[in-house]
N, CA, C and O atoms as a Tripos MOL2 file, in Angstrom:
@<TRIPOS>MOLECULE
protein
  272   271    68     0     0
PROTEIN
NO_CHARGES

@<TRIPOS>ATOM
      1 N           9.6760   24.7360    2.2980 N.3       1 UNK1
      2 CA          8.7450   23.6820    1.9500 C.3       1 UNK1
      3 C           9.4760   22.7170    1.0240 C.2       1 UNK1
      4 O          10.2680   22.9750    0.1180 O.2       1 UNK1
      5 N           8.9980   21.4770    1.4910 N.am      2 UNK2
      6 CA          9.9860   20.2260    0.6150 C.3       2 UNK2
      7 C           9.4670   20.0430   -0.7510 C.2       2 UNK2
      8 O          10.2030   20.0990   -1.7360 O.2       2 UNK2
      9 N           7.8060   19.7560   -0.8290 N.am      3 UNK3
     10 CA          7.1550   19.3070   -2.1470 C.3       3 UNK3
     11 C           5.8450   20.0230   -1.7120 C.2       3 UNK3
     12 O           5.2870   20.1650   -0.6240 O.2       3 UNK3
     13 N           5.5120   20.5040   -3.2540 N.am      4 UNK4
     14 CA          4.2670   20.8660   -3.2740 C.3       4 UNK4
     15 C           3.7470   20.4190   -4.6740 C.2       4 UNK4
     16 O           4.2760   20.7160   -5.7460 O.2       4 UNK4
     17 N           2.2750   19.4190   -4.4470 N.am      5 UNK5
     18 CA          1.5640   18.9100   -5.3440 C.3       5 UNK5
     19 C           0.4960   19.7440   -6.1010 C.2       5 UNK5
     20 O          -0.4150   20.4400   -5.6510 O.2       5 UNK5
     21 N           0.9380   19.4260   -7.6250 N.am      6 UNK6
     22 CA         -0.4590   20.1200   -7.7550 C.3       6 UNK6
     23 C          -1.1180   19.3460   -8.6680 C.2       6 UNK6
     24 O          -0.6310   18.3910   -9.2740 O.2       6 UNK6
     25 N          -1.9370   19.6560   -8.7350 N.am      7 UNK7
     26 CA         -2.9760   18.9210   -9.7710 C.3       7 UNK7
     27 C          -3.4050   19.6380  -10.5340 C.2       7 UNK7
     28 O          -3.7610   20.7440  -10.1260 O.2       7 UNK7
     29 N          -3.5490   19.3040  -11.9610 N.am      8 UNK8
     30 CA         -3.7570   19.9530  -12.8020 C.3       8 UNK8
     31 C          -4.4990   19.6850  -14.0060 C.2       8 UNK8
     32 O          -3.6700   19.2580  -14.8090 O.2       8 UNK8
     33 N          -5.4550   19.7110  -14.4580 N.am      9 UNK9
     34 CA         -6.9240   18.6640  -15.1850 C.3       9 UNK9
     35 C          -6.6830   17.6940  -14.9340 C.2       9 UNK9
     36 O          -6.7410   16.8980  -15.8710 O.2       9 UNK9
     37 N          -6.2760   17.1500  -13.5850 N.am     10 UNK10
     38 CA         -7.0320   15.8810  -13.2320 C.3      10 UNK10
     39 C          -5.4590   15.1560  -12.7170 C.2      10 UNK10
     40 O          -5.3640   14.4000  -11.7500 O.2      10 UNK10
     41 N          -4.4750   15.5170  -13.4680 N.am     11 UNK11
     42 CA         -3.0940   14.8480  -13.4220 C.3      11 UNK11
     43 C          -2.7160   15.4660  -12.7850 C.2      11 UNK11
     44 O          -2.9440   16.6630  -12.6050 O.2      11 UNK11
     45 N          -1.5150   14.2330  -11.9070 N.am     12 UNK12
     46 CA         -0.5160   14.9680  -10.5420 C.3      12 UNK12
     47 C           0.8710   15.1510  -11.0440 C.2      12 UNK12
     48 O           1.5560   14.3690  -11.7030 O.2      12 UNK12
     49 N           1.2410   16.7480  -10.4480 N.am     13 UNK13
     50 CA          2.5890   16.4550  -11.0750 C.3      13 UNK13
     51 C           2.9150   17.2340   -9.6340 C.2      13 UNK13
     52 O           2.0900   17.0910   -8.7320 O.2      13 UNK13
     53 N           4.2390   18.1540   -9.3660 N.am     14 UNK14
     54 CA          5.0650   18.2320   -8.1140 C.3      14 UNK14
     55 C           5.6420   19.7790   -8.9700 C.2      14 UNK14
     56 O           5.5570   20.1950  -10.1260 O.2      14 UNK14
     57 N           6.3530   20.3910   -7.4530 N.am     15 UNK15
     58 CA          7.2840   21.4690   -7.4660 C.3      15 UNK15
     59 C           7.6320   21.2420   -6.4720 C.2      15 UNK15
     60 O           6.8560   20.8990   -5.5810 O.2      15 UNK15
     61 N           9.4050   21.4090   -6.2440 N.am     16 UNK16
     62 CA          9.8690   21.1950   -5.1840 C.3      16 UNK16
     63 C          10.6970   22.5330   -5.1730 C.2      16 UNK16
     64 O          10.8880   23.3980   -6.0270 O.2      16 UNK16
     65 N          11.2210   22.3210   -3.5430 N.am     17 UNK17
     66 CA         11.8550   23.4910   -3.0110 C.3      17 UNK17
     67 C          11.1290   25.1240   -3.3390 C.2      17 UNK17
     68 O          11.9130   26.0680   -3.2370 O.2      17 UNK17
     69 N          10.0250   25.3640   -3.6280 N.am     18 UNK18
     70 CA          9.0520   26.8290   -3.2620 C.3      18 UNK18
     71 C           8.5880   26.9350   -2.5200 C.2      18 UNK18
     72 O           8.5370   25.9250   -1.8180 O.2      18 UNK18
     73 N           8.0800   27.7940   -2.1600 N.am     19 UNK19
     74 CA          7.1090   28.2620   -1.1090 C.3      19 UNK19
     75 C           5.7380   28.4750   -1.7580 C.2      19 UNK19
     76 O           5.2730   29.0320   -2.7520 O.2      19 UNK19
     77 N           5.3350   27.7870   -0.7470 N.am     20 UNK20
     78 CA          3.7110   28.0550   -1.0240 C.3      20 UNK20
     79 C           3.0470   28.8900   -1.3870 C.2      20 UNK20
     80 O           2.3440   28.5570   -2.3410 O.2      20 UNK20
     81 N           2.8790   30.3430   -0.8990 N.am     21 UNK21
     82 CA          2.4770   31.8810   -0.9260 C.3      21 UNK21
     83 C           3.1880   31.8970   -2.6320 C.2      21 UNK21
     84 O           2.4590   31.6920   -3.6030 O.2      21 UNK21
     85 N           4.8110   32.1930   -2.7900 N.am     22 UNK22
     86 CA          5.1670   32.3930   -3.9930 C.3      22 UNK22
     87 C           4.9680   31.7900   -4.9440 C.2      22 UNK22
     88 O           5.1700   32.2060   -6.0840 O.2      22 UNK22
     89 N           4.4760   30.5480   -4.6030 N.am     23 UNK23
     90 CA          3.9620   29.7990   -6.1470 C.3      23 UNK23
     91 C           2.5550   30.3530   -6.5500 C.2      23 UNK23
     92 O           2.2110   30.5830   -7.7090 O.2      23 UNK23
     93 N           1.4700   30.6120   -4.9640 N.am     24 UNK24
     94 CA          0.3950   30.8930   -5.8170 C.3      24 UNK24
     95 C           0.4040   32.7740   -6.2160 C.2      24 UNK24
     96 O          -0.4330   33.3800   -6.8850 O.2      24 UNK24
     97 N           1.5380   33.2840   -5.5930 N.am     25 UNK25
     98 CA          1.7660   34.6190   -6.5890 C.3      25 UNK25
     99 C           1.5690   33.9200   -8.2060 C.2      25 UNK25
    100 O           0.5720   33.7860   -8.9150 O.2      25 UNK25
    101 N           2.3200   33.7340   -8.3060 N.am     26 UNK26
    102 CA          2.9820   33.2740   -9.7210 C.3      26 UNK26
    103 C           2.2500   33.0090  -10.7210 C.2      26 UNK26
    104 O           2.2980   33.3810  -11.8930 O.2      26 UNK26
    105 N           1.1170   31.8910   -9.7930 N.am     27 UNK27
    106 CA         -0.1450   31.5230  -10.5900 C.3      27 UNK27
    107 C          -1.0970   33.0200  -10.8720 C.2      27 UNK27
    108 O          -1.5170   33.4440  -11.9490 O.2      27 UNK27
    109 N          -1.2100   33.4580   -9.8510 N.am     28 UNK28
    110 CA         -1.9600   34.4660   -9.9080 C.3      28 UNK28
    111 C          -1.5130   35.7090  -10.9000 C.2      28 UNK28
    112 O          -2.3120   36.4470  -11.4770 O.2      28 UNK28
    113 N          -0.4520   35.7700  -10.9580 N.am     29 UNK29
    114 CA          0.1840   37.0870  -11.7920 C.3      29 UNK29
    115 C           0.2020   36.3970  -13.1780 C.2      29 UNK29
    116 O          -0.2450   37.0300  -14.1350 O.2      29 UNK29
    117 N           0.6900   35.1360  -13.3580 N.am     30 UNK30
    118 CA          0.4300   34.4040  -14.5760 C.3      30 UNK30
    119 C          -1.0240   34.2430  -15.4890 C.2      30 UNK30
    120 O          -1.2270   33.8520  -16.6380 O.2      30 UNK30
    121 N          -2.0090   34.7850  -14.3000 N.am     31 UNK31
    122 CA         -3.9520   34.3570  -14.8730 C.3      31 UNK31
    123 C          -4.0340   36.3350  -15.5440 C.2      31 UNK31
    124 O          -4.4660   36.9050  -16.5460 O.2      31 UNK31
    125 N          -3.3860   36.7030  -14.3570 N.am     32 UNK32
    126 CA         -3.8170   38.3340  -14.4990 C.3      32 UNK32
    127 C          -3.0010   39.1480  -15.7770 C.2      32 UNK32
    128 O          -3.3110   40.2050  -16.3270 O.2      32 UNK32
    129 N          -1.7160   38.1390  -16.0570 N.am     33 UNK33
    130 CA         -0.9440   39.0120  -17.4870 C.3      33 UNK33
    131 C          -1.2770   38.7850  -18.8460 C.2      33 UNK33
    132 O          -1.0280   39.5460  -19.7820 O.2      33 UNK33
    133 N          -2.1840   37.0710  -18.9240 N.am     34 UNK34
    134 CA         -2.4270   36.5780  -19.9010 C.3      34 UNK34
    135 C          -2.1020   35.1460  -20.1030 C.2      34 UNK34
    136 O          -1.8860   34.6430  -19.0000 O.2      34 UNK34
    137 N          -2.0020   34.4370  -20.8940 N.am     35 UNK35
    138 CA         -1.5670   33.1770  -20.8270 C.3      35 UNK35
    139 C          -0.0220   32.9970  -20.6210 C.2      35 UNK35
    140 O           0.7720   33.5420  -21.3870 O.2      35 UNK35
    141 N           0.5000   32.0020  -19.2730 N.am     36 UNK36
    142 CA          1.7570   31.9460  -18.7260 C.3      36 UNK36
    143 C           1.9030   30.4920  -18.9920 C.2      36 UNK36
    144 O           1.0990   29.6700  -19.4320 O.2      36 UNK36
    145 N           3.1030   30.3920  -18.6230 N.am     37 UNK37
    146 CA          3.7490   28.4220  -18.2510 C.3      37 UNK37
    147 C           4.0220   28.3610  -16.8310 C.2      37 UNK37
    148 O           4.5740   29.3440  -16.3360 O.2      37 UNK37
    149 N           3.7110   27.3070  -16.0340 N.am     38 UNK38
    150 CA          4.1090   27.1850  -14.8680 C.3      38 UNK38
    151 C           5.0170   25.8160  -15.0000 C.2      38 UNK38
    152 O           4.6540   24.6900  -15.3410 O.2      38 UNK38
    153 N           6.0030   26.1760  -14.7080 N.am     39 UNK39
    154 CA          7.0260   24.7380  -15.1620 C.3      39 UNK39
    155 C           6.9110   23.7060  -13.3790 C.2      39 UNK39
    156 O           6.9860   24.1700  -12.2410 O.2      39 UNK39
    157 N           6.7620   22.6050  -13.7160 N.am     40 UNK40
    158 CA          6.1430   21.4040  -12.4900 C.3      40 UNK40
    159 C           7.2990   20.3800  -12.4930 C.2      40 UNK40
    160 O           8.3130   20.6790  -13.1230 O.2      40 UNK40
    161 N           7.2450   19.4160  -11.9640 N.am     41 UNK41
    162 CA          7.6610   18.1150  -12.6960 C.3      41 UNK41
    163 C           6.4540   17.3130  -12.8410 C.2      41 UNK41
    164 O           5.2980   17.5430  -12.4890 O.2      41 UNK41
    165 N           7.1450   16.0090  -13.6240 N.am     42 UNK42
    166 CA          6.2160   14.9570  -14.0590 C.3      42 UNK42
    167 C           7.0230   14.1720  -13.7970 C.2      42 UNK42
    168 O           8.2130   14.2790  -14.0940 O.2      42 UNK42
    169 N           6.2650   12.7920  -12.9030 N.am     43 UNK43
    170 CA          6.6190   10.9970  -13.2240 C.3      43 UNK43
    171 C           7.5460   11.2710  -11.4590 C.2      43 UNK43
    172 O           8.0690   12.2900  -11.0070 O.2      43 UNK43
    173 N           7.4310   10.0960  -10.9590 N.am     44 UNK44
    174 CA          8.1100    9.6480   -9.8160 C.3      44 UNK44
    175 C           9.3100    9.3810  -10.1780 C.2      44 UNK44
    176 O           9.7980    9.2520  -11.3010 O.2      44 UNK44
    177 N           9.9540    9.2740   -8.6920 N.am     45 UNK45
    178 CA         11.4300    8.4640   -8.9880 C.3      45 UNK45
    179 C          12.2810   10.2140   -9.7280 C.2      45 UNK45
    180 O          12.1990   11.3350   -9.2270 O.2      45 UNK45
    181 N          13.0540    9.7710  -11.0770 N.am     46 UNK46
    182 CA         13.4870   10.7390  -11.6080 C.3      46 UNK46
    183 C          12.6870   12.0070  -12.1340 C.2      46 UNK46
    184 O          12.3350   11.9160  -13.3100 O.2      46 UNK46
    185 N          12.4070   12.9470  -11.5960 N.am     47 UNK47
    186 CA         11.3860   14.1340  -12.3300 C.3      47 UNK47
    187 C          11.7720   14.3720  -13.8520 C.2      47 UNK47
    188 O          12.9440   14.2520  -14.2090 O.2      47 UNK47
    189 N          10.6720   14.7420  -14.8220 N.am     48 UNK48
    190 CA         11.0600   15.7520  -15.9800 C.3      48 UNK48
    191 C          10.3340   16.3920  -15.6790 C.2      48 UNK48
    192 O           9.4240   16.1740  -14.8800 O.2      48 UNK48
    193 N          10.6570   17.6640  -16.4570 N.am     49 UNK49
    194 CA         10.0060   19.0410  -16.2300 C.3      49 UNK49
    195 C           9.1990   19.0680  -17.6210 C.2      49 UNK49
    196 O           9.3900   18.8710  -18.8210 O.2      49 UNK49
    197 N           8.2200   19.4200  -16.7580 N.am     50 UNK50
    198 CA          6.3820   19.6220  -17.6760 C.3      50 UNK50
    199 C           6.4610   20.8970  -17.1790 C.2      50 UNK50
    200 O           7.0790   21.3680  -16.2240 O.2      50 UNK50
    201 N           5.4020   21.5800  -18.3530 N.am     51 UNK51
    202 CA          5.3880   22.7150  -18.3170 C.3      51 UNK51
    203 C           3.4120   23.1010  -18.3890 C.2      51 UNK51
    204 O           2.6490   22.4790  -19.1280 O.2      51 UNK51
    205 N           2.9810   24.2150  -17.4540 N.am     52 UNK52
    206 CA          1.7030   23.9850  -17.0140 C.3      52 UNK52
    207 C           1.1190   25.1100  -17.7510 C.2      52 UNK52
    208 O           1.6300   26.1330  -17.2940 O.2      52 UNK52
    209 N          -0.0170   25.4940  -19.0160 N.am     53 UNK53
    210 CA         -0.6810   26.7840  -19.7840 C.3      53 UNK53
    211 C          -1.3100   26.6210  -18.4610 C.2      53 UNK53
    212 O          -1.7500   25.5900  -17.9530 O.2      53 UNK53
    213 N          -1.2610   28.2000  -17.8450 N.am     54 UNK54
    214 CA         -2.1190   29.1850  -16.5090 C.3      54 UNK54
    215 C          -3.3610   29.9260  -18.3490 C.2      54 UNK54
    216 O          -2.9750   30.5140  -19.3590 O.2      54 UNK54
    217 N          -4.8190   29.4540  -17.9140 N.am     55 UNK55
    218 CA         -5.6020   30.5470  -17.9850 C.3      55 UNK55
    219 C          -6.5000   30.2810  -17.6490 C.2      55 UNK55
    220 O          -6.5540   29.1270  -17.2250 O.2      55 UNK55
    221 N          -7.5560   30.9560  -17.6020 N.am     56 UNK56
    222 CA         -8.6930   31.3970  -16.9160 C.3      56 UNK56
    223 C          -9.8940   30.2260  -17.1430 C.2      56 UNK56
    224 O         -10.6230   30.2200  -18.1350 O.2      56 UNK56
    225 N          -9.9440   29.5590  -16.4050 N.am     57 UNK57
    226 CA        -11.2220   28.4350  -16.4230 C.3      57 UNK57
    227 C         -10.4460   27.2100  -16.1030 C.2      57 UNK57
    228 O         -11.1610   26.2840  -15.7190 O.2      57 UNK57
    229 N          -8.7800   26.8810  -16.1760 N.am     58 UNK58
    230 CA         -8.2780   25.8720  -16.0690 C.3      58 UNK58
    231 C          -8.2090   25.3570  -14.6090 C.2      58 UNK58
    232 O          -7.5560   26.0850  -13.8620 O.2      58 UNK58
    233 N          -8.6580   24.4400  -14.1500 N.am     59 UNK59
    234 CA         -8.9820   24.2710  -12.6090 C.3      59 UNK59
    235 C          -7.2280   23.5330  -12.5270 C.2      59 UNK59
    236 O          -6.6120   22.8260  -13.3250 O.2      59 UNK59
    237 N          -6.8360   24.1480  -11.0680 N.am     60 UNK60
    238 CA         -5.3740   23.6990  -10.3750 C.3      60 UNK60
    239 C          -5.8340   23.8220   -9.0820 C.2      60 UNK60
    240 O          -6.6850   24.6080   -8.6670 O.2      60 UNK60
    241 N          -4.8570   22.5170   -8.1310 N.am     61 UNK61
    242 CA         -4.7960   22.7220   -7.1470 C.3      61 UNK61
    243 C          -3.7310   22.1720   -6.2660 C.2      61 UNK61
    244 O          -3.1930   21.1000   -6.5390 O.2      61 UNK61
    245 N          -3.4060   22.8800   -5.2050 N.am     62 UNK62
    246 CA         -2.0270   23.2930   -4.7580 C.3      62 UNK62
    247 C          -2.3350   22.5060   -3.5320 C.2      62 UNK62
    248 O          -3.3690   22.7260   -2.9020 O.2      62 UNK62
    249 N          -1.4650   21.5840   -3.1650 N.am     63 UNK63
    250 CA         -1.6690   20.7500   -1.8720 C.3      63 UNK63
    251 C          -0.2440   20.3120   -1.1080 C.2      63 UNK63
    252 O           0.2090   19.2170   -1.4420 O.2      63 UNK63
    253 N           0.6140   21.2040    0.0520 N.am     64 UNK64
    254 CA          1.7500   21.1420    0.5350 C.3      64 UNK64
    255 C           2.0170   19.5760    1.0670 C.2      64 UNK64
    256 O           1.1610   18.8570    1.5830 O.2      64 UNK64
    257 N           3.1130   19.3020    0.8690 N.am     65 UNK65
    258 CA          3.4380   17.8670    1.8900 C.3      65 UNK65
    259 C           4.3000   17.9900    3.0030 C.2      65 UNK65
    260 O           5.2400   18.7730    3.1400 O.2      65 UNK65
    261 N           3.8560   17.0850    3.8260 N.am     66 UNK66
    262 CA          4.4840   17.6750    5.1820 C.3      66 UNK66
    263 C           5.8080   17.2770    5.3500 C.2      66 UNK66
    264 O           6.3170   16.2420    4.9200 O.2      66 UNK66
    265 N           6.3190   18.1310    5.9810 N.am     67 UNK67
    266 CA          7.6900   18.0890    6.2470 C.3      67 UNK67
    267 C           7.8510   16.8800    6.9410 C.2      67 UNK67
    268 O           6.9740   16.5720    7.7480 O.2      67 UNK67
    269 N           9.0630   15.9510    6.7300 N.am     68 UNK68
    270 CA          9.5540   15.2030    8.1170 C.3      68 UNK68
    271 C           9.9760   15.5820    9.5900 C.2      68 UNK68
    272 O          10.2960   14.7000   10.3870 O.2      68 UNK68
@<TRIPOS>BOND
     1     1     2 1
     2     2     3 1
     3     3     4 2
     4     3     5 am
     5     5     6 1
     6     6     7 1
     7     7     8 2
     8     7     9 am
     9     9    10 1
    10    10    11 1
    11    11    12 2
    12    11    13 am
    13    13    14 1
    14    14    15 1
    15    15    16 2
    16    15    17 am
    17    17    18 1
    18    18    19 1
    19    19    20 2
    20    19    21 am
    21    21    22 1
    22    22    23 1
    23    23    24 2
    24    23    25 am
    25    25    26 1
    26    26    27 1
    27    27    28 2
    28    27    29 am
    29    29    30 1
    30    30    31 1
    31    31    32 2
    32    31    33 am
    33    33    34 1
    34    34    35 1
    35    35    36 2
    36    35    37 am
    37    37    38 1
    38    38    39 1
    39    39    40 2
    40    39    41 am
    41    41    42 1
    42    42    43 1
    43    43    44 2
    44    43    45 am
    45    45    46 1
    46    46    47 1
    47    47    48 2
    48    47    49 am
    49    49    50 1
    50    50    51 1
    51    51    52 2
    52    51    53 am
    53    53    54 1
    54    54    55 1
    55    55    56 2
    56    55    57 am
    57    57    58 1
    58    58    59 1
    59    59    60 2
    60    59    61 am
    61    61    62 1
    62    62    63 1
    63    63    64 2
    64    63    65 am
    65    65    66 1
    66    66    67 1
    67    67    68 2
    68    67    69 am
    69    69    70 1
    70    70    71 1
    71    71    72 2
    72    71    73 am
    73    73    74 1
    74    74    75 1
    75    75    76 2
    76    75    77 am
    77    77    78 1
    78    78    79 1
    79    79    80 2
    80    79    81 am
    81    81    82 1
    82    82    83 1
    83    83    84 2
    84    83    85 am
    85    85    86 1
    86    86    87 1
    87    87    88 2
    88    87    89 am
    89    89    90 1
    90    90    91 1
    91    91    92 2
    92    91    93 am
    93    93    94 1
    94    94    95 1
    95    95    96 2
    96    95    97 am
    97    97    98 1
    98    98    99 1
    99    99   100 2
   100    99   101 am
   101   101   102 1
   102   102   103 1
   103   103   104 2
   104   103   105 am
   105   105   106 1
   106   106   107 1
   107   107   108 2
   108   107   109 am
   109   109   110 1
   110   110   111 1
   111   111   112 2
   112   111   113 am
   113   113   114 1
   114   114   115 1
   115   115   116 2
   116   115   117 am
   117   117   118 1
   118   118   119 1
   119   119   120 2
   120   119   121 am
   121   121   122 1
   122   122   123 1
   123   123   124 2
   124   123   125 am
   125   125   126 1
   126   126   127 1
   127   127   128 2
   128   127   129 am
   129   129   130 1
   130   130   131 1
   131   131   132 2
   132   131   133 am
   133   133   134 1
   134   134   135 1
   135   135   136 2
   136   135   137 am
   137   137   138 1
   138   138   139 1
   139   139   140 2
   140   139   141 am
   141   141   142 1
   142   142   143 1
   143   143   144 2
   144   143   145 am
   145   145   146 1
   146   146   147 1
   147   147   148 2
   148   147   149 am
   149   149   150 1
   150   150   151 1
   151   151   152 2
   152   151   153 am
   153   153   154 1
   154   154   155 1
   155   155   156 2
   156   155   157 am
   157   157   158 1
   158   158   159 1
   159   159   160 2
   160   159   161 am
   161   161   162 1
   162   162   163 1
   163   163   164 2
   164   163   165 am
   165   165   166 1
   166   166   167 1
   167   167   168 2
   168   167   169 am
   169   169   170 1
   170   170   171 1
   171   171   172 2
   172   171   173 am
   173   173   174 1
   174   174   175 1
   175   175   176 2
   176   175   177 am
   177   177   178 1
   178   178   179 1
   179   179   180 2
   180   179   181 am
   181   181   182 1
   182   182   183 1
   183   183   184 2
   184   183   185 am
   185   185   186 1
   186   186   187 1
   187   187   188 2
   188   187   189 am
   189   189   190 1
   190   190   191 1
   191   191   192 2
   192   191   193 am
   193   193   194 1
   194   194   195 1
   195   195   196 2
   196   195   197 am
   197   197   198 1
   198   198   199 1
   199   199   200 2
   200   199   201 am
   201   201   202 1
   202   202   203 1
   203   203   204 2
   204   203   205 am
   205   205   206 1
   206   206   207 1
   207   207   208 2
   208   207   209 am
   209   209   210 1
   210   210   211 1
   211   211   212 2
   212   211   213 am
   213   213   214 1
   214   214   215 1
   215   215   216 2
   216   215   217 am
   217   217   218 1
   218   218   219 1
   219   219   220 2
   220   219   221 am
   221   221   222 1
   222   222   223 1
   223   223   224 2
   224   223   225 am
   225   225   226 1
   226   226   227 1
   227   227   228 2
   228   227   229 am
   229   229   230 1
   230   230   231 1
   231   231   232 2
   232   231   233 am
   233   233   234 1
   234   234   235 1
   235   235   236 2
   236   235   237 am
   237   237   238 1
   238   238   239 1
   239   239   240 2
   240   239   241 am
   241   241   242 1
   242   242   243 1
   243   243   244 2
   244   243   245 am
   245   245   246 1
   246   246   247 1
   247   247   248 2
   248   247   249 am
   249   249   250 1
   250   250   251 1
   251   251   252 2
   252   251   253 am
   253   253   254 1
   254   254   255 1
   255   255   256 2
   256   255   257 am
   257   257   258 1
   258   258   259 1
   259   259   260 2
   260   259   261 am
   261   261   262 1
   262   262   263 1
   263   263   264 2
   264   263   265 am
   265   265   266 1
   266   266   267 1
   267   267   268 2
   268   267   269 am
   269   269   270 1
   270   270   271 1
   271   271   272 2
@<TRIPOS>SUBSTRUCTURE
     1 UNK1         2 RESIDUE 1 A UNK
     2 UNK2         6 RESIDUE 1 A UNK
     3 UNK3        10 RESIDUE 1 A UNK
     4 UNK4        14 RESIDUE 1 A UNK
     5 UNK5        18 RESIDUE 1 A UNK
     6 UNK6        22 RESIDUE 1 A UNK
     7 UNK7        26 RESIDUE 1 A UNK
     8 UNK8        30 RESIDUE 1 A UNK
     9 UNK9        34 RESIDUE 1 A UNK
    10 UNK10       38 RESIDUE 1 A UNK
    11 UNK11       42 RESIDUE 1 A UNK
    12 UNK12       46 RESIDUE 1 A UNK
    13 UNK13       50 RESIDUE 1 A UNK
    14 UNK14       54 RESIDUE 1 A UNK
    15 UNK15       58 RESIDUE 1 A UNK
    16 UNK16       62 RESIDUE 1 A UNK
    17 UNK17       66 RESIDUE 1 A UNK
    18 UNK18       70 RESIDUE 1 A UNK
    19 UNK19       74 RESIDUE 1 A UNK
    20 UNK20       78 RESIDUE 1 A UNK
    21 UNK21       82 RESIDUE 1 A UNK
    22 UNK22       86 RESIDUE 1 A UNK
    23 UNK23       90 RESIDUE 1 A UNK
    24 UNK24       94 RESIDUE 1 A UNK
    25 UNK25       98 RESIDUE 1 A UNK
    26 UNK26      102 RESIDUE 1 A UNK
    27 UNK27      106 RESIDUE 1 A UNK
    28 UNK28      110 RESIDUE 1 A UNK
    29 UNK29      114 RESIDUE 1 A UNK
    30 UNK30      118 RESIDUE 1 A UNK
    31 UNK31      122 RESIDUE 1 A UNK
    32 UNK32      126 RESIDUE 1 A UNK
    33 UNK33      130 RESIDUE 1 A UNK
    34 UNK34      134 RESIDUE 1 A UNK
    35 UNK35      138 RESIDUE 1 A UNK
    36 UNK36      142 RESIDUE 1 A UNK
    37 UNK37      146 RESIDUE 1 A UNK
    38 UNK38      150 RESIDUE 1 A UNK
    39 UNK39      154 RESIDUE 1 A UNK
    40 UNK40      158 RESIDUE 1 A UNK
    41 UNK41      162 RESIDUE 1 A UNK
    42 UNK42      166 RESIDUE 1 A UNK
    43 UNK43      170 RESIDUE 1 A UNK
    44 UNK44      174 RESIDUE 1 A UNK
    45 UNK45      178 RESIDUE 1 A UNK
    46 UNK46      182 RESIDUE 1 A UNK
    47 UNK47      186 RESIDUE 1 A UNK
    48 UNK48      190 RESIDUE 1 A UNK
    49 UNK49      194 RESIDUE 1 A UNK
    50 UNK50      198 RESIDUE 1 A UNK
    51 UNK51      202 RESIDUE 1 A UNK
    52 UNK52      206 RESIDUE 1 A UNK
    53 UNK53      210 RESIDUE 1 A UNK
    54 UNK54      214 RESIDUE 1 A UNK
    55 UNK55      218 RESIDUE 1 A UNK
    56 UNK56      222 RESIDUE 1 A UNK
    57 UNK57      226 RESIDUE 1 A UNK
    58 UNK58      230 RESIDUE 1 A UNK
    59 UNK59      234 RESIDUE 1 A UNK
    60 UNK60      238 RESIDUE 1 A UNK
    61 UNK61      242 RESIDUE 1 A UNK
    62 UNK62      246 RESIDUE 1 A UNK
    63 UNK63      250 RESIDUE 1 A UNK
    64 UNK64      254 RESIDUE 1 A UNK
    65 UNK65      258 RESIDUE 1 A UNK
    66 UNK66      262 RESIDUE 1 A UNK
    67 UNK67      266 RESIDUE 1 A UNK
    68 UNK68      270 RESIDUE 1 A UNK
C-alpha cells in the first residue's frame, strides 16, 4: 500500500508504505496496552512526523489510497 490517510480529531495527516491490517493491529494493541503514540506525517509536499496519543474515546479513521 502506497498512502494511508488518517484522520484524527478532525485533522488529516498520512502513513506511507504500511499495510492496512498492520496499522490497525497497532492501533488496536496500542488502545488495549494503555496510552500509545502512533507516529503519522503532517503537511503536504515535504512530510514531518507527528506523533498520534491512541486512547479510548479518541475517534480515528483509516482511509487507503488507491494505487496507480
Amino acid at each position: 500500500m502506497k498512502r494511508i490517510d488518517v484522520v484524527y480529531g478532525g485533522q488529516s495527516f498520512s502513513v506511507a508504505e504500511r499495510d492496512l491490517d498492520d496499522l490497525k493491529e497497532e492501533i488496536v494493541a496500542g488502545l488495549r496496552e494503555g496510552p500509545a503514540w502512533l507516529e503519522v506525517n503532517d503537511g503536504g509536499g515535504e512530510p514531518r512526523p507527528a506523533f498520534l496519543l491512541l486512547t479510548p474515546g479518541t475517534s480515528i479513521a483509516l482511509s487507503p489510497a488507491p494505487e496507480a
